[in-house]
MARTOR-946703 format. One record per residue (C-alpha): y, x, z. Coordinates in steps of 0.2 Angstrom, whole numbers, m for minus. Example, Ala and Ser with C-alpha at 12.3 -4.5 7.8 and 13.67 -1.06 7.14 Angstrom:
yy=m22 | xx=62 | zz=39;
yy=m5 | xx=68 | zz=36;
END
This chain:
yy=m43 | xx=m161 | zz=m201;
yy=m23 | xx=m158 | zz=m201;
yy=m22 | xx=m164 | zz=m183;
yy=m37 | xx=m150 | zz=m181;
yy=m25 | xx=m136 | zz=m189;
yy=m7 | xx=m142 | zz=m179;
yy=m19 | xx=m142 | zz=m163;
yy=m25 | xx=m125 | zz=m168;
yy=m6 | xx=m120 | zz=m173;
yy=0 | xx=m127 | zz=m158;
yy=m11 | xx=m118 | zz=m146;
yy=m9 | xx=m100 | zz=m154;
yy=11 | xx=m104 | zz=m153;
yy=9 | xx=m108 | zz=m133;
yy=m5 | xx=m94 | zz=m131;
yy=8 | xx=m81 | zz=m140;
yy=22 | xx=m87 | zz=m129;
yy=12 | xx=m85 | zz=m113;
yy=7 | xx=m68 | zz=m116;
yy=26 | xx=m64 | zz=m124;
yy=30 | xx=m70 | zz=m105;
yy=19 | xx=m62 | zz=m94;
yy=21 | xx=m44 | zz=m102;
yy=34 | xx=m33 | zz=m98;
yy=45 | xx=m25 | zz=m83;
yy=44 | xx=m35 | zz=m66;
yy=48 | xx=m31 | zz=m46;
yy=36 | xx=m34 | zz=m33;
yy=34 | xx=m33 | zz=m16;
yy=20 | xx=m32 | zz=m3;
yy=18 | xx=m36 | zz=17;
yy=1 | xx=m34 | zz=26;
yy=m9 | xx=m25 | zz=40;
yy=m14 | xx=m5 | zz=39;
yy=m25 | xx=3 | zz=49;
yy=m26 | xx=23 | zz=50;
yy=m41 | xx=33 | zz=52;
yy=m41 | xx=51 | zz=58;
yy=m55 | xx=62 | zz=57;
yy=m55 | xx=77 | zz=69;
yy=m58 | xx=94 | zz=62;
yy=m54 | xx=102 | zz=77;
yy=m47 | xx=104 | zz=94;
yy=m29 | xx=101 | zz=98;
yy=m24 | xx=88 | zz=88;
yy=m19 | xx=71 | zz=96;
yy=m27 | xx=58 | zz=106;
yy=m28 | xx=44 | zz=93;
yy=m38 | xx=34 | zz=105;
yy=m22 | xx=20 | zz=104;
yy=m14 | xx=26 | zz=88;
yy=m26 | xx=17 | zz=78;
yy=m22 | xx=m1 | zz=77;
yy=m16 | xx=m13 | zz=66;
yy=0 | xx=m8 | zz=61;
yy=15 | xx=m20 | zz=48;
yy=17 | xx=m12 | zz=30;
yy=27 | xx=m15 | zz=17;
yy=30 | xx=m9 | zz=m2;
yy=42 | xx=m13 | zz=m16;
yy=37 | xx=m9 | zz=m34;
yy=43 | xx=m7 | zz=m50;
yy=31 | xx=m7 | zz=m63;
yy=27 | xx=m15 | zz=m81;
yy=12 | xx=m26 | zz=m91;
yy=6 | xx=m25 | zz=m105;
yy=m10 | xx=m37 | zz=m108;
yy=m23 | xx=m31 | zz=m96;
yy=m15 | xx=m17 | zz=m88;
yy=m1 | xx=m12 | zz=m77;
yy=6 | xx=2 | zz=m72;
yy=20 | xx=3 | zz=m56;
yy=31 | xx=16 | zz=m47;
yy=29 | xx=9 | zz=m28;
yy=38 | xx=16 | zz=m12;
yy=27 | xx=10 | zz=6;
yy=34 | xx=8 | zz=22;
yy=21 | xx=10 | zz=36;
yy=26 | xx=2 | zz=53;
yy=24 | xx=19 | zz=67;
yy=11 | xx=22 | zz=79;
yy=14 | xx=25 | zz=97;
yy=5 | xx=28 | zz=113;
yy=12 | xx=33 | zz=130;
yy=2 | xx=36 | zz=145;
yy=3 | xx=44 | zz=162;
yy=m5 | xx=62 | zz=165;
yy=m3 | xx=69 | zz=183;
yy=14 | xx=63 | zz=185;
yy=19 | xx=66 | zz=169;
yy=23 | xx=52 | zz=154;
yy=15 | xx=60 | zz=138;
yy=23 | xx=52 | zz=122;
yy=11 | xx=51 | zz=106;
yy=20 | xx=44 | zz=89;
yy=14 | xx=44 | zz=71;
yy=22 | xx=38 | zz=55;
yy=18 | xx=38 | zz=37;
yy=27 | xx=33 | zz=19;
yy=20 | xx=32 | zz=5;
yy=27 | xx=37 | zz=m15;
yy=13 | xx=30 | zz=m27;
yy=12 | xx=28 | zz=m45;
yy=m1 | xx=13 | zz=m47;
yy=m12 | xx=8 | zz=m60;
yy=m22 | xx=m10 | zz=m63;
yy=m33 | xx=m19 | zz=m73;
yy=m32 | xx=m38 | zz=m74;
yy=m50 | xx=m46 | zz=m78;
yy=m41 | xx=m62 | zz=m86;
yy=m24 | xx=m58 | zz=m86;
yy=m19 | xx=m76 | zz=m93;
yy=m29 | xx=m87 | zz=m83;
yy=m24 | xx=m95 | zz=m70;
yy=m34 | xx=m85 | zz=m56;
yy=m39 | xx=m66 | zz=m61;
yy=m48 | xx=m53 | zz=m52;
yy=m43 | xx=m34 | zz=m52;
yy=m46 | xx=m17 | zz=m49;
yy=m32 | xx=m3 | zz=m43;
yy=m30 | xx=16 | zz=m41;
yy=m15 | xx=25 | zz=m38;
yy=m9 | xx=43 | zz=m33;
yy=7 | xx=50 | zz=m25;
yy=14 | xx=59 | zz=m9;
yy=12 | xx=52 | zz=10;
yy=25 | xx=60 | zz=22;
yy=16 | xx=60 | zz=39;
yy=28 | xx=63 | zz=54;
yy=20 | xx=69 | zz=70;
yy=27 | xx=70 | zz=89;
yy=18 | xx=73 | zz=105;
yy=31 | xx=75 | zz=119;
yy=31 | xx=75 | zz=139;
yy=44 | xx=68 | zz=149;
yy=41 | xx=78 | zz=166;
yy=48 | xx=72 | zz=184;
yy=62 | xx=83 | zz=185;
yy=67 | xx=71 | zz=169;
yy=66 | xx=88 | zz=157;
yy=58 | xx=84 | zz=140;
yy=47 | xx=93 | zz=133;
yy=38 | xx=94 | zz=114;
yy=21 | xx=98 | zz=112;
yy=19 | xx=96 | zz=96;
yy=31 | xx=90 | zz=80;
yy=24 | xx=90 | zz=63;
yy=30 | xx=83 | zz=45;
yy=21 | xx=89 | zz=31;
yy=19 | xx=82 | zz=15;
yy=0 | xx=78 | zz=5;
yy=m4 | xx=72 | zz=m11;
yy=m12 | xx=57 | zz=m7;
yy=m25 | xx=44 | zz=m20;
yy=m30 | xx=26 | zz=m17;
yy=m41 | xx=15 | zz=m25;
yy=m43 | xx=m4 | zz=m22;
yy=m47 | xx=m25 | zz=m29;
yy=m40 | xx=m40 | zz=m26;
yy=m37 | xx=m57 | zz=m33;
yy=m21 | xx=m62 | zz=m43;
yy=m14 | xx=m82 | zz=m44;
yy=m3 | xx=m86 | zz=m59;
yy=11 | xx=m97 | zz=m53;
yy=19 | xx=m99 | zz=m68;
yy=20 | xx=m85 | zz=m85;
yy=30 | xx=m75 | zz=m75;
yy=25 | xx=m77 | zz=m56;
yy=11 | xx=m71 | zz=m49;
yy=3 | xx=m71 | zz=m30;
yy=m6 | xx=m56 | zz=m27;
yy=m20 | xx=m52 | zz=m12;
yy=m29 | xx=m35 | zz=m9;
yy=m35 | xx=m21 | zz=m2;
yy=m34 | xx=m4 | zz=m3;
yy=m39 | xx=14 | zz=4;
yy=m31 | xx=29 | zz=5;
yy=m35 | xx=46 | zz=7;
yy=m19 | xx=54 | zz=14;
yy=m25 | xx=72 | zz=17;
yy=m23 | xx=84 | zz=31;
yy=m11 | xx=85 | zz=48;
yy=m14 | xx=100 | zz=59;
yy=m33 | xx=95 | zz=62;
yy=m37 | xx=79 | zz=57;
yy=m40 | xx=72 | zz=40;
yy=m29 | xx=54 | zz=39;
yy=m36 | xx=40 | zz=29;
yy=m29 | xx=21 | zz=29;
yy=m36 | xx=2 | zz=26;
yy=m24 | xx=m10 | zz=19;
yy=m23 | xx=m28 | zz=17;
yy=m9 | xx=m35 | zz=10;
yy=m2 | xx=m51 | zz=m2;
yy=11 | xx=m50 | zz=m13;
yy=24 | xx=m56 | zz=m26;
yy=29 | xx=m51 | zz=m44;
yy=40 | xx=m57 | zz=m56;
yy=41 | xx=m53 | zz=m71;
yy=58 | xx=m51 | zz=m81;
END
């Protein structure tokens, strides 16, 4: 019976002391693939025919946890988007680019086990920069078109967490994001990514 209660004793202590270390501020950091979608509202927008592949992001985030929840401050770099071409003797020049400012929310299934599964929403700002260009014979350069507007933007997303140790976790996800409007297309985004946190 008293080996029963020092067991018992002993496995509260180390369960208190897990929690104590997985809860509180950490830094973490993402890398993965993104691809953007753009939906045409209308005419005279871009040729995105080439402008929508597989393209290197990468995030770092501050954040802090507390049981099953976090909540993050998050900055995303997305790697541009480009596309020359040749059009009756003339190079056109089609470049996109987007950042993202998020604050991040999660839920963590089983936040002290091992292996947890969880759930993601965020809403921020996306700056969008937009530049369609022609480079002419006569080597006179020309823009069509150069647009950088700010949009509130929202994401939602899952993914699976691996506890390292209390501190250290291994992160892998996805995410989509509605990053409103650019002239006349609607820009929405698939991300993959896996990450690192550390709590401190």
């Amino acid at each position: 019976m008293n080996k029963f209660i020092l067991a018992l004793l002993a496995g509260t202590f180390l369960c208190s002391n897990a929690m104590a270390d997985c809860n509180g501020f950490y830094l973490g950091g993402r890398g993965g693939i993104v691809k953007h979608d753009y939906s045409q509202k209308g005419d005279g927008f871009i040729d995105t025919d080439g402008l929508d592949k597989n393209k290197l992001m990468l995030s770092g985030a501050l954040g802090y946890r507390y049981n099953y929840f976090r909540t993050e401050l998050e900055y995303v770099w997305r790697h541009k988007s480009s596309k020359t071409y040749n059009d009756d003797g003339f190079d056109v020049k089609h470049n996109f680019r987007t950042y993202s400012y998020m604050l991040n929310g999660y839920f963590d299934f089983a936040p002290y086990r091992w292996l947890t599964p969880y759930v993601s929403a965020g809403i921020g700002l996306t700056s969008m920069k937009y530049k369609d260009s022609y480079d002419l014979p006569a080597s006179t350069h020309t823009t069509n078109g150069n647009y950088k507007p700010t949009r509130f933007t929202w994401s939602v997303g899952g993914g699976l967490s691996v506890k390292v140790t209390n501190r250290f976790n291994v992160d892998a996800g996805y995410r989509y994001y509605d990053m409103g409007s650019i002239k006349h297309a609607d820009i929405t985004a698939h991300e993959i990514y896996t990450g690192l946190r550390y709590v401190f």
